[in-house]
Each structure stands twice: as C-alpha cells, then as structure tokens.
C-alpha positions as CSV (number, residue, x, y, z in Angstrom):
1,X,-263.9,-148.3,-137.5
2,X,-260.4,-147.6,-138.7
3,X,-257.2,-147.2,-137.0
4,X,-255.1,-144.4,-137.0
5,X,-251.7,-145.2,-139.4
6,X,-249.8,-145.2,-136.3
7,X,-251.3,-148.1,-135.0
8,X,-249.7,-150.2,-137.8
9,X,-246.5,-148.7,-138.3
10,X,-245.7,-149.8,-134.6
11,X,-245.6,-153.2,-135.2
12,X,-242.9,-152.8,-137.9
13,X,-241.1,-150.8,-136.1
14,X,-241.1,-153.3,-133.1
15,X,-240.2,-155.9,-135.6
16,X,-237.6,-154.1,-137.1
17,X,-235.8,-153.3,-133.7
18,X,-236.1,-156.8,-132.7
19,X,-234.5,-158.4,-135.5
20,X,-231.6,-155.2,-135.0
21,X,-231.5,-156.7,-131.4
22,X,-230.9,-160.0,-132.6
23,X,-228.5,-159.0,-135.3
24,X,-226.1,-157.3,-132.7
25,X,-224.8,-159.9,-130.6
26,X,-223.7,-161.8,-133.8
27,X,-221.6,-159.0,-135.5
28,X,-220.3,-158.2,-132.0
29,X,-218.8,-162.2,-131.8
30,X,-217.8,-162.0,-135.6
31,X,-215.5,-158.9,-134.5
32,X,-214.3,-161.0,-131.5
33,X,-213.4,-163.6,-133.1
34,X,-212.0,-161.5,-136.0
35,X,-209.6,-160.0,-133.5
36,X,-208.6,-163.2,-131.8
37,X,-205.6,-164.2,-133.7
38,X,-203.2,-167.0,-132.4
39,X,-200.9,-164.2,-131.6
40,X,-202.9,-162.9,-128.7
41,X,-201.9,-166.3,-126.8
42,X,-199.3,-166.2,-124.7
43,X,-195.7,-167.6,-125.3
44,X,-195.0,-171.5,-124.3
45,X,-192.3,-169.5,-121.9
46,X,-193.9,-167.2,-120.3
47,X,-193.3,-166.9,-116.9
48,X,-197.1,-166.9,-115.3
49,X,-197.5,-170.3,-118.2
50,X,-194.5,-171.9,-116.8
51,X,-195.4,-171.0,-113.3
52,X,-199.2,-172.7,-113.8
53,X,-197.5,-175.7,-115.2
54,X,-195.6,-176.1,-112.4
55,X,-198.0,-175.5,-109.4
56,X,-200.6,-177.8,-111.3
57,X,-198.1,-180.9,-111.2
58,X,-196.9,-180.0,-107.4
59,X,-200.5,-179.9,-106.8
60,X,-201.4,-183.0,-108.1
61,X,-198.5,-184.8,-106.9
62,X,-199.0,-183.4,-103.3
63,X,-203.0,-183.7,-103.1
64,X,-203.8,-186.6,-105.7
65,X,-201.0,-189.1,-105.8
66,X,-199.5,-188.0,-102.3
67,X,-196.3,-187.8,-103.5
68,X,-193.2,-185.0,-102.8
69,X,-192.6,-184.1,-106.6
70,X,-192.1,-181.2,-108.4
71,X,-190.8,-180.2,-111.5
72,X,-187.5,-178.8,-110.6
73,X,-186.0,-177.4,-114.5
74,X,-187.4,-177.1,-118.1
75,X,-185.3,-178.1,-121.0
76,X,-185.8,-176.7,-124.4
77,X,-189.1,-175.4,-124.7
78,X,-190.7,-175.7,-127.9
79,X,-194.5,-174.7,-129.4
80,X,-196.4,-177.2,-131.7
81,X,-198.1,-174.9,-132.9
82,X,-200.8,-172.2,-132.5
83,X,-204.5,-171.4,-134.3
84,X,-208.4,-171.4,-133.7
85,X,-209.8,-175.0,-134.2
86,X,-213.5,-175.0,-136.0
87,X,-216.0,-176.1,-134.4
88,X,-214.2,-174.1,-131.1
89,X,-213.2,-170.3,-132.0
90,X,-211.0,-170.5,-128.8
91,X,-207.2,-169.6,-129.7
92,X,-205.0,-172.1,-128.4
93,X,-201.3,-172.6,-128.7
94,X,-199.8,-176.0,-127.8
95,X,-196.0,-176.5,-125.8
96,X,-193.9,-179.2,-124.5
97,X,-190.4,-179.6,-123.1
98,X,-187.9,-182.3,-121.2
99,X,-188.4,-181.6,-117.6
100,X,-186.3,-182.8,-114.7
101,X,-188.4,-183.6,-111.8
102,X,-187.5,-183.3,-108.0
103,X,-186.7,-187.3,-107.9
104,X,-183.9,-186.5,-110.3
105,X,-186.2,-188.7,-113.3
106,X,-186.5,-187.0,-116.4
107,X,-190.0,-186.7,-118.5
108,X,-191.9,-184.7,-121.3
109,X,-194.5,-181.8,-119.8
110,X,-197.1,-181.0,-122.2
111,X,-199.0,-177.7,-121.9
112,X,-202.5,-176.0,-124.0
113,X,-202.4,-172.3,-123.3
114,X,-206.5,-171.5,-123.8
115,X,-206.7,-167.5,-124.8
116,X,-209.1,-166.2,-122.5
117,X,-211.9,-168.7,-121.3
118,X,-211.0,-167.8,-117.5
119,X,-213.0,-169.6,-115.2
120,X,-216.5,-171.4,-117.1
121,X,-216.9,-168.5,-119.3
122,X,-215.3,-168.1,-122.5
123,X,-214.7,-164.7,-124.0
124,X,-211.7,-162.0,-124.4
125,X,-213.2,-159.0,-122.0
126,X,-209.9,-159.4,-119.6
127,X,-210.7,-163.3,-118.3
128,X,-207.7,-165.0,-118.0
129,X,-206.0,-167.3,-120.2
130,X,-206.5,-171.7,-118.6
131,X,-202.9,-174.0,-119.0
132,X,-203.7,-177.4,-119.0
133,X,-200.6,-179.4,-118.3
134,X,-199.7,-183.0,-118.2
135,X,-196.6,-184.5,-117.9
136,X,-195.9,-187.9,-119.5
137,X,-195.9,-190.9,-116.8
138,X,-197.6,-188.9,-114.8
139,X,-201.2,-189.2,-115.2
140,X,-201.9,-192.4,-113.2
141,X,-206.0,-192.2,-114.0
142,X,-205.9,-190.9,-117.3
143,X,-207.5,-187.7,-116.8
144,X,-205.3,-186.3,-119.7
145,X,-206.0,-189.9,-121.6
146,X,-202.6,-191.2,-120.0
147,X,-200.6,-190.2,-122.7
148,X,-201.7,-186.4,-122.2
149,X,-203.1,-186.3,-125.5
150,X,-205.6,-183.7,-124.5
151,X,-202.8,-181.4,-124.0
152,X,-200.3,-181.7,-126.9
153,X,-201.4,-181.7,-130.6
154,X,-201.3,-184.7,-131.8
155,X,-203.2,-184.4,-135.3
C-alpha cells in the first residue's frame, strides 16, 4: 500500500521549520550583540551612576558595618576604559575617582557600569544597567576581593 506524496513531504517540511526555529534565536542574539557597542553604556558621571555608587556605600556602611558614612564629594572622575569582554558579550565600562567621605578621610571609589543585565536577566529590551561599586578600604570581608578588583580593570 502506498502513501500519498503528501505523507512524506510533511516530514521535510516539519524539519525544515524546526531547524528555521532554531536558526532564529541565534541571528536575533548576533544582531544584539552587533548593536551593543561600548557606547551604549552610560558615562562614569552620570548622575543615576553616581547616585547608585553612593546609596550602595551609605547602604553598606549603615546596614553591614554599622557605621554613619557616606561619600560626601567625588574628585576627578576618570573611565578605564570601556568594551565587551569574550567569553561575556555584556558591555561594560569601568570608573574610579578620589572621594571624600563623611569622616572627612579621603579614598578611591571604583565603579563597573553593566549595560543592561537589570535584575538576573541579561539582555538590552529596556532592563536597566547594574553599578558595582567599591571603595578602597572599604570592603572589610572582601566581597569585592578587598582591593575591589572586581570592580576596576585591572588587566
């Protein structure tokens, strides 16, 4: 007994749309990652960066090391640079700057503006961009590897 052609024209066709399927999600994340140049992350001194950097170190100051300290004025602020990293395809751009802190001692902040990974998801489809921040003398249990190396380029 023979089938009709139609029969076996469906599988291909299946087959074909499958691997299509499976072929979309790639070229969609080559042309994010295309358009993600180190331009589209913020400035060192923008105003919501600057802002993050300094709520984060009130914050830990006030509800880790219960302390009263704050960073009070930023010096020169200066970038170290900005690019997309293989294996990550995450733009990044690194900052630092003198700082003056609330105690009247002065230190070195260290920030990594993160373009777009929000929060736990990475992407660019309007998350928001993560500041990690760590200022030097500052980071009592090394959860920036106490000389905030995980937040300043330091190759």
């Amino acid at each position: 007994m023979s089938h009709p052609s139609s029969f076996r024209v469906r599988p291909l066709a299946l087959a074909s749309l499958c691997l299509v399927g499976l072929a979309l999600p790639a070229a969609a994340a080559d042309l994010r990652l295309a358009s993600a140049t180190p331009v589209d992350v913020p400035a060192c001194d923008a105003p919501a960066v600057l802002d993050r950097v300094r709520g984060d170190f009130a914050y830990g100051m006030a509800n880790v090391e219960k302390r009263d300290l704050s960073i009070v004025e930023f010096g020169r602020i200066r970038s170290q640079g900005a690019g997309v990293n293989d294996p990550s395809h995450i733009p990044h751009r690194w900052c630092y700057a003198p700082v003056t802190l609330s105690n009247g001692l002065r230190s070195t902040a260290y920030w990594r503006i993160d373009r777009g990974v929000g929060f736990a998801a990475p992407g660019y489809a309007g998350l928001p961009d993560d500041v990690e921040s760590c200022v030097l003398g500052h980071d009592r249990w090394s959860v920036h590897d106490g000389t905030c190396r995980t937040t300043r380029r330091w190759w």
